[in-house]
C-alpha positions in Angstrom: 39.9 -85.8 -65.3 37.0 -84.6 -67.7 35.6 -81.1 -67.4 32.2 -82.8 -66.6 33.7 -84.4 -63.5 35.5 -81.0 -62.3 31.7 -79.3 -62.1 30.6 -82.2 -60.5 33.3 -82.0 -57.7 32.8 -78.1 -57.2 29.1 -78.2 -57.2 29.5 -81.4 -54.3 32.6 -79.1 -52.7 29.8 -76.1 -53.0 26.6 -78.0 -51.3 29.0 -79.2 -48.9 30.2 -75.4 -47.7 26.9 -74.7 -47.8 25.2 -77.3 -45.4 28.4 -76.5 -42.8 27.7 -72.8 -43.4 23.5 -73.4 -42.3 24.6 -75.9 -39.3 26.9 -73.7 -38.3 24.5 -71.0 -38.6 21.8 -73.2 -36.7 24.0 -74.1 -33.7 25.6 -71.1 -32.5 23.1 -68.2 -34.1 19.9 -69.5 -34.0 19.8 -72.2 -30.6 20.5 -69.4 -28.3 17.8 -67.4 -29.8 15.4 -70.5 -30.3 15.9 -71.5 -26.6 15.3 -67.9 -25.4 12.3 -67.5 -27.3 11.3 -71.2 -25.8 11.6 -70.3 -22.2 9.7 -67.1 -22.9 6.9 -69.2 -24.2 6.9 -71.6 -21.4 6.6 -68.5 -19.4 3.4 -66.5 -21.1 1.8 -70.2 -21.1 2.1 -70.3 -16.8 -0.2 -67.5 -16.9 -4.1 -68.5 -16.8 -6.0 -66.1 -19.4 -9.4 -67.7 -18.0 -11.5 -64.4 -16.9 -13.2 -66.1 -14.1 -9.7 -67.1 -12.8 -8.2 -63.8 -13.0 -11.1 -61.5 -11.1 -10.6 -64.5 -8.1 -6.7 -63.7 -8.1 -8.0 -59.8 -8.5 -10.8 -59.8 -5.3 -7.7 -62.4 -3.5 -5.1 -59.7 -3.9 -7.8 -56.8 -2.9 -8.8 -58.7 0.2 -5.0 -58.7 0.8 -4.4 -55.0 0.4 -7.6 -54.5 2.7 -6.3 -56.4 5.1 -2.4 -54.6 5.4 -4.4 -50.9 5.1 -6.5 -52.1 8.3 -3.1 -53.0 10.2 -1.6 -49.7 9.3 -5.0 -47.8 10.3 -4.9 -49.7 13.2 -1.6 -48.3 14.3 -2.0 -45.3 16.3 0.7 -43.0 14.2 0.9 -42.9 10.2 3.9 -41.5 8.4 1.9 -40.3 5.1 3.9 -39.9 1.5 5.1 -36.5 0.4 2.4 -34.0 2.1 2.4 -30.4 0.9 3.5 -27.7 3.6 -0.1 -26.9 3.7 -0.8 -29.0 5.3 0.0 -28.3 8.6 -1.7 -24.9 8.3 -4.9 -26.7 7.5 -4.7 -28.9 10.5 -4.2 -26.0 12.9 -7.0 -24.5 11.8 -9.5 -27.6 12.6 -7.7 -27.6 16.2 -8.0 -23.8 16.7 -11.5 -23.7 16.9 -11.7 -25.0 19.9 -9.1 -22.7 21.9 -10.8 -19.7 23.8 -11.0 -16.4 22.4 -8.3 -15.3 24.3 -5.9 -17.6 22.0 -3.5 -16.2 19.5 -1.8 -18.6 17.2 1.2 -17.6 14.4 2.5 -20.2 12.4 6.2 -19.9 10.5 7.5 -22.4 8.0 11.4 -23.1 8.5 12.7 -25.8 6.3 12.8 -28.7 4.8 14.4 -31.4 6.8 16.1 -34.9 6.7 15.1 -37.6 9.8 17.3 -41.0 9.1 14.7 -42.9 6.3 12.2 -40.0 6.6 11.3 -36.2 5.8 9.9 -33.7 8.1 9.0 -30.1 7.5 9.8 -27.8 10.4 7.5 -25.0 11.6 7.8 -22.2 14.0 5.0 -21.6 16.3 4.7 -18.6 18.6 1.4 -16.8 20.5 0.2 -17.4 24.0 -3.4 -18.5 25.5 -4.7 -20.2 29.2 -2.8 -22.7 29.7 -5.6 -25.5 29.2 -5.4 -24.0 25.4 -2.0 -24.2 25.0 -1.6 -27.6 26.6 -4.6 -28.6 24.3 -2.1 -27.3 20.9 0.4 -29.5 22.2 -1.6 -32.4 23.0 -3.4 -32.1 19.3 -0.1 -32.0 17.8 1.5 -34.6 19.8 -1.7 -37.1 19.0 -2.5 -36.6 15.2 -2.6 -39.6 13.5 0.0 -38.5 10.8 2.9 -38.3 12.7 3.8 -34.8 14.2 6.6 -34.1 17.2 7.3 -31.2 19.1 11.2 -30.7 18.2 11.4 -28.0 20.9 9.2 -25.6 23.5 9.5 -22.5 25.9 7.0 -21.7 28.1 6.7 -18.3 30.1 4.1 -16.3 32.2 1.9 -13.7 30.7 -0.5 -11.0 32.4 -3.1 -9.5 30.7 -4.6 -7.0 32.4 -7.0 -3.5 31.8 -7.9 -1.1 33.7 -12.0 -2.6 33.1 -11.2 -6.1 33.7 -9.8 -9.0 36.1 -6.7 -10.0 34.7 -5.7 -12.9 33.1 -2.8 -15.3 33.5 -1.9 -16.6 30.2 1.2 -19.0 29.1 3.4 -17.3 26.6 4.8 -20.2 23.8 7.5 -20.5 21.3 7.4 -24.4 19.6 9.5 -26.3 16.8 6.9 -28.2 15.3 8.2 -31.9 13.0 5.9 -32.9 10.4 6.8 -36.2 9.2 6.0 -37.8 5.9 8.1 -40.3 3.4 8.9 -41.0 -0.5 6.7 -44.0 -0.5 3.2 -45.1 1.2 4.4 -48.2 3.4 3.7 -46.5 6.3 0.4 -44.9 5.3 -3.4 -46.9 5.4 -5.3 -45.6 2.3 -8.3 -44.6 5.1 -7.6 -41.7 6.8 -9.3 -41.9 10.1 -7.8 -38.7 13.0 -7.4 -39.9 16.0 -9.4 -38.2 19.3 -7.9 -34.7 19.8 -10.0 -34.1 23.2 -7.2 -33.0 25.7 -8.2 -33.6 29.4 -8.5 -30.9 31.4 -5.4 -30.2 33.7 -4.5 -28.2 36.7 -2.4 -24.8 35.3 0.8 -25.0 36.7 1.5 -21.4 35.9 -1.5 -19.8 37.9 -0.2 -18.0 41.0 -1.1 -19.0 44.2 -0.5 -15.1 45.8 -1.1 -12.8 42.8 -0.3 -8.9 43.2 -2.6 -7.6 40.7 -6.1 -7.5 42.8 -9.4 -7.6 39.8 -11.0 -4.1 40.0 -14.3 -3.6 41.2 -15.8 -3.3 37.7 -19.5 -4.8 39.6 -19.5 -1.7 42.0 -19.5 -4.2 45.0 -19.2 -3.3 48.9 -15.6 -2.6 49.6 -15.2 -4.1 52.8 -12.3 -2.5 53.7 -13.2 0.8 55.3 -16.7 -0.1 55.5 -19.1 0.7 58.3 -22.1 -1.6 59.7 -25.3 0.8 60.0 -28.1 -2.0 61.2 -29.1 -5.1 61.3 -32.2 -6.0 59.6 -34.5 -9.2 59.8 -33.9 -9.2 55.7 -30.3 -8.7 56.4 -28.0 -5.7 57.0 -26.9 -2.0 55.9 -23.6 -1.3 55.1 -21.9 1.8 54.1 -18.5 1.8 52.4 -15.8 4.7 52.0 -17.9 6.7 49.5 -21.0 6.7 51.8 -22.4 4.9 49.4 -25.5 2.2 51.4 -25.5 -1.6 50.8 -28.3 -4.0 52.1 -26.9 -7.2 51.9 -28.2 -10.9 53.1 -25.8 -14.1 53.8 -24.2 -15.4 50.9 -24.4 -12.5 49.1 -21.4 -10.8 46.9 -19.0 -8.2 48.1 -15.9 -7.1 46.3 -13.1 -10.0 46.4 -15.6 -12.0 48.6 -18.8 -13.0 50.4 -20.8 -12.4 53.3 -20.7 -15.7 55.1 -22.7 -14.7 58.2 -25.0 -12.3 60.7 -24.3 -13.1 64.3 -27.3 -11.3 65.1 -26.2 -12.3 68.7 -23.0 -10.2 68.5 -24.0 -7.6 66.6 -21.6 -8.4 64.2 -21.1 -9.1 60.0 -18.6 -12.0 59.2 -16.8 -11.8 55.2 -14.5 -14.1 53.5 -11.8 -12.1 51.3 -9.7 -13.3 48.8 -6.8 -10.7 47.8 -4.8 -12.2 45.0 -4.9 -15.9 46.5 -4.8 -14.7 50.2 -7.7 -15.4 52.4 -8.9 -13.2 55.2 -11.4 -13.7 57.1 -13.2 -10.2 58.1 -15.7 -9.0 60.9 -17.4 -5.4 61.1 -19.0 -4.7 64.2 -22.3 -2.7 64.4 -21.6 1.0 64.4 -23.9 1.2 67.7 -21.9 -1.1 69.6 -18.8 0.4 68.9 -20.6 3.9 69.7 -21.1 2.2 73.5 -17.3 1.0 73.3 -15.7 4.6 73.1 -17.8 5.8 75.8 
């Protein structure tokens, strides 16, 4: 065999190498990556580009989102996403306003606290008020829209009293306040809309019915007790008390812990209504002349 047809064999031998080198390459380096980048195409050509289609989807998917805020607002507790501890302190001090000045709130912050799928800071509330005022703290608390739960409460009794003034029976409290928020906003509505904070009024459980401490007689009213029935007057009647001190009072009119309720003119008498710490008497003076004409 000539040299000519040696070359010709090795450059056939060569082309052939060659074309099973590129098929090879093509079928099992370049068809994964071809069909990849096929099946990426198909995908970016689904999407519609058309800007009249897009802002339709756009307003569709808005109208969507308005429509699952309105169900949450619509619900009457939100858990909102990762509130700052402030918070709190900035609620209770829209709700104090309208406690009586006799109120005294102190607020502590505890911790930081873990509730199954949810967070909660924990705060330690302590002061006293009437009872109305602490029953309207809990009910605010209790029926904020973002959730809030009183974790634990004590009640007690509390007198406070001055030498110049009636005193007052006041409610004494100590509550573990929850505040409740999450990581995410699925249980939040984008409007925040606070529900009605009103509490009705209710009777006070922790008002004595007999009370030992009697007001003091800051008005300088008749004292009935001891007092003495001078004359009866067509206007009304003269009274002296204790201190010699002259009253002319008329029915209906004030005396200390009570009223006058009548003048039995007929009788010679005065009739009073006293209340001594929740105990009602009813009291009668008769006229000084009358008992005068008993003793004799």
């Amino acid at each position: 065999m000539n040299r000519k047809i040696k070359n010709t064999l090795a450059l056939v031998g060569i082309l052939v190498l060659l074309v099973v080198i590129g098929f090879s390459f093509l079928l099992f380096i370049q068809r994964p990556s071809i069909k990849n980048k096929t099946k990426e195409l198909k995908g970016l050509k689904s999407y519609e580009y058309n800007t009249e289609v897009l802002n339709k989807q756009l307003a569709e998917k808005i109208k969507q989102a308005s429509t699952l805020d309105s169900i949450l607002s619509a619900r009457k507790f939100n858990i909102p996403k990762n509130i700052s501890p402030l918070r709190f302190y900035e609620f209770i001090n829209k709700v104090t306003p309208n406690l009586s000045s006799d109120s005294k709130v102190d607020i502590e912050y505890i911790d930081k606290k873990t509730d199954k799928n949810f967070f909660y800071y924990e705060y330690k509330m302590t002061g006293y008020g009437d009872f109305n005022d602490v029953y309207q703290l809990i009910y605010a608390i209790e029926e904020s829209k973002e959730l809030k739960k009183i974790l634990n409460i004590t009640l007690s009794n509390y007198i406070l009293s001055t030498e110049t003034t009636e005193p007052e029976f006041l409610v004494n409290y100590v509550l573990n306040v929850g505040v409740y928020f999450a990581d995410n906003d699925r249980f939040a509505s984008v409007e925040y809309i606070e529900n009605n904070l009103r509490a009705p009024h209710v009777y006070d459980i922790f008002y004595p019915l007999v009370r030992t401490a009697i007001p003091p007689n800051v008005e300088g009213l008749l004292d009935v007790q001891g007092a003495r029935l001078l004359a009866i007057v067509p206007d009304g009647v003269f009274l002296s008390d204790l201190k010699g001190e002259s009253f002319l009072l008329m029915e209906g009119d004030k005396v200390y812990l009570g009223y006058l309720t009548q003048i039995d003119r007929k009788n010679n008498k005065a009739k009073f209504i006293l209340n001594k710490g929740g105990i009602v008497e009813s009291v009668e003076i008769q006229l000084e002349k009358e008992i005068q004409k008993t003793l004799k």
